[in-house]
C-alpha positions in Angstrom: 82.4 14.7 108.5 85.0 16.9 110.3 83.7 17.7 113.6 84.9 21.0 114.3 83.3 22.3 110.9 80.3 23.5 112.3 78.3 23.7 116.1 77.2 21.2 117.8 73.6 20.7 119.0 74.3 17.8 121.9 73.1 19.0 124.8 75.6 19.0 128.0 74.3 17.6 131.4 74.5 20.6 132.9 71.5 22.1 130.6 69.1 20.0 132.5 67.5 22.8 134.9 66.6 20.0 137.8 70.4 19.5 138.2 72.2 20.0 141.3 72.9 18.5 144.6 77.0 17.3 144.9 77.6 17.1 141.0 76.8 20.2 140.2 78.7 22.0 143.6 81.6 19.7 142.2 81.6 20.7 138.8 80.7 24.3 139.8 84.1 24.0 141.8 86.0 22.3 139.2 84.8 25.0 136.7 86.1 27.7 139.1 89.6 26.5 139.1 89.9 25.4 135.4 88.8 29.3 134.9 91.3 30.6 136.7 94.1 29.1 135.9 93.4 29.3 131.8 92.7 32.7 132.6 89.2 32.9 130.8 88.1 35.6 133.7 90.1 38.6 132.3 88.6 38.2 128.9 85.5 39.3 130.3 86.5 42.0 133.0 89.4 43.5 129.8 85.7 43.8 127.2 84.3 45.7 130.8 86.9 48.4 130.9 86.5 49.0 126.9 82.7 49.0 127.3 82.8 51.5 130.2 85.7 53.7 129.0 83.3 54.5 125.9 80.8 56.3 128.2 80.8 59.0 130.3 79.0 57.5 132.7 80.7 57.1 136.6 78.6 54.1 138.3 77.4 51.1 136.3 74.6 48.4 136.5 75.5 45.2 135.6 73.4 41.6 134.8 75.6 38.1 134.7 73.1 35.8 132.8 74.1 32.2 132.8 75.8 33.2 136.2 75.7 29.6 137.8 77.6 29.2 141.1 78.3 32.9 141.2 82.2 33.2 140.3 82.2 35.5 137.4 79.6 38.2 138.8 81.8 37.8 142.7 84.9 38.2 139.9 83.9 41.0 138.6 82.6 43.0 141.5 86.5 42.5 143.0 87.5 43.8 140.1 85.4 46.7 140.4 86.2 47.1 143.8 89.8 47.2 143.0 89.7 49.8 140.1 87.4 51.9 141.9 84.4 51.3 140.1 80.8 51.8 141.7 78.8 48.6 140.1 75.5 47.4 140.9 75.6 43.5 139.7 72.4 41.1 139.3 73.3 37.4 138.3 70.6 35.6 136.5 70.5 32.1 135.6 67.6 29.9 135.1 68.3 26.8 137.4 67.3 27.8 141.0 69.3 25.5 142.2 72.2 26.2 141.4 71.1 30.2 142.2 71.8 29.2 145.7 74.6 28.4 145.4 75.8 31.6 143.9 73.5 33.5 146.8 75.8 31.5 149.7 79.0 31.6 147.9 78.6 35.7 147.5 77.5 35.4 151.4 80.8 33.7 152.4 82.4 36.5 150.3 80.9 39.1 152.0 79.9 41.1 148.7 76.8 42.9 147.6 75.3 40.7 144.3 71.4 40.1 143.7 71.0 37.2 142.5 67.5 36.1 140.4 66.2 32.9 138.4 65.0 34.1 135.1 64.4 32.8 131.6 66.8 35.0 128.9 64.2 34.0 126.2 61.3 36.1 128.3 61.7 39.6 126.0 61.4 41.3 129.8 63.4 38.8 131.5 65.2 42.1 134.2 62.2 44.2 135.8 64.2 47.1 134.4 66.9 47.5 131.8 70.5 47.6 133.3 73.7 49.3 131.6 75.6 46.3 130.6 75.5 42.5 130.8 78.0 40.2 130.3 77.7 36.5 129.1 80.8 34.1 130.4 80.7 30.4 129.0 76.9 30.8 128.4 76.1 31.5 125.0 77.7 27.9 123.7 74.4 26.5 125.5 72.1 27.4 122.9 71.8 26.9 119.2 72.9 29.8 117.0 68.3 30.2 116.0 68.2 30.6 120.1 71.3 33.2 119.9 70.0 35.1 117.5 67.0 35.7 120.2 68.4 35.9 123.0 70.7 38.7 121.6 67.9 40.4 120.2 66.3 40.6 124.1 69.8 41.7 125.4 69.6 44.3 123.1 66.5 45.6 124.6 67.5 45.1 128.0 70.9 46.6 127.8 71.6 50.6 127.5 74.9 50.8 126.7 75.9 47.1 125.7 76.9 43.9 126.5 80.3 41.6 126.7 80.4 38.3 125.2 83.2 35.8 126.5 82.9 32.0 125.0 84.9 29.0 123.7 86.7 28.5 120.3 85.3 25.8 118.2 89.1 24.5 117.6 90.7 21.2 118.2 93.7 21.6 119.9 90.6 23.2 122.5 89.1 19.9 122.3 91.4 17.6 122.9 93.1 19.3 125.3 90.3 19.6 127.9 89.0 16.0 127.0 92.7 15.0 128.0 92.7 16.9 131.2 89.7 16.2 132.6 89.7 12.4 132.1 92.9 12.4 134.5 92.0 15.1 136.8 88.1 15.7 137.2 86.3 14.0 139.6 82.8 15.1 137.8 81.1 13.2 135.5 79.6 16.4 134.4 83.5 18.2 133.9 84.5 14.9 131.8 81.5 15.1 130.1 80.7 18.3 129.5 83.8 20.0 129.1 84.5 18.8 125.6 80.6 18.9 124.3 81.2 22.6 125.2 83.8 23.0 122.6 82.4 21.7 120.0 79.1 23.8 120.4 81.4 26.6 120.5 82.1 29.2 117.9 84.6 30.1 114.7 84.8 33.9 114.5 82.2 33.4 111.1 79.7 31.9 113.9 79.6 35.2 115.7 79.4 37.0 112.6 76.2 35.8 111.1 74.7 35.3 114.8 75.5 39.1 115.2 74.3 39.9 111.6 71.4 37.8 112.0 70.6 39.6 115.7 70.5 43.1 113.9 73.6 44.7 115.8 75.8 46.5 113.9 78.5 47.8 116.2 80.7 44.8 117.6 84.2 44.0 118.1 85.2 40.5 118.1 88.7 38.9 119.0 90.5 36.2 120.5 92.1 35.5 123.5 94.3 32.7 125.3 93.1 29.7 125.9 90.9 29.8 122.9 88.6 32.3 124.2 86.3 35.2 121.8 85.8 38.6 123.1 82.6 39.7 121.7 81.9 43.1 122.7 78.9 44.7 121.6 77.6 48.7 121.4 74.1 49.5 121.2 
């Protein structure tokens, strides 16, 4: 059967919440560059500025969940920074390992970012609701029965909505990064799972029936380079 037809349930190393030590702060650095220089990191900061120019509001309170070593929530508080934005940021990932990490490499940025372990499948996983949350390379982790949950819980922990930014299920995505990091990674966690990640990614119909199935009506999905969906979601 044709791979790419529908997700993937292999689980990537990376999913084990012991992890860390100098895999992980290799593959977290690895990670870092191959985001930057596909460009993933606007997909995320472009659905913030549609979110936020839908409300009236003038200072925002953000949650990163799946933040891992820190990069998209220290991203996006640049970016706030830079566009004049006043943003409270929380990251929240459930490995308290690598939670450290994110907590020195914001240090060594010299930026204000809480950072907290915490399950997303807990219904009350923030002590209080925040405005938005955003979700970068996280969502692939988890079957589409887990999604559906999870989304239902962002839902109730977001006031205004939430920005989706993951991998397209695609080939040419596939083969590509399998290529790449064979010759250039010096992770066995990049090499292996940079190409698991694709295939547990999403076709646009994935994010369809995850949505419909998660009871949110107002979304707009779309697709960026390299193989990147923009889910954005209003509540």
């Amino acid at each position: 059967m044709n791979k790419f037809l529908q997700r993937s349930e292999e689980k990537e190393l990376m999913d084990d919440l012991d992890c860390g030590g100098w895999m992980v702060a290799q593959t977290l650095k690895e990670l870092r560059t191959i985001n930057k220089l596909l460009g993933g990191n606007k997909v995320t900061t472009s659905g913030l500025k549609e979110l936020m120019n839908s409300s009236k509001n003038d200072s925002f309170t953000l949650a990163d969940l799946g933040c891992g070593g820190g990069d998209m929530a220290i991203h996006i508080k640049k970016w706030a920074i830079k566009n004049r934005i006043k943003l409270e940021i929380l990251g929240v990932d459930a490995n308290p390992n690598i939670i450290e990490f994110a907590r020195e490499r914001a240090k060594e940025e010299n930026l204000a970012i809480d950072f907290v372990e915490a399950n997303v499948f807990d219904p009350e996983f923030l002590k209080n609701p925040v405005d938005i949350q955003t979700c970068t390379l996280f969502t692939h982790h988890f079957t589409s029965e887990e999604l559906v949950e999870i989304l239902k819980n962002l839902k109730r922990q977001s006031k205004l909505g939430f920005v989706i930014n993951d991998l397209h299920r695609h080939f040419i995505a596939y083969y590509s990064i399998k290529w790449l990091t064979q010759i250039f990674s010096k992770s066995r966690m990049v090499k292996n799972d940079a190409p698991v990640s694709v295939l547990r990614s999403f076709t646009k119909e994935d994010w369809e029936d995850i949505l419909k199935a998660s009871g949110i009506v107002h979304y707009k999905i779309s697709w960026h380079w390299a193989f990147r969906w923009q889910v954005i979601c209003w509540i």
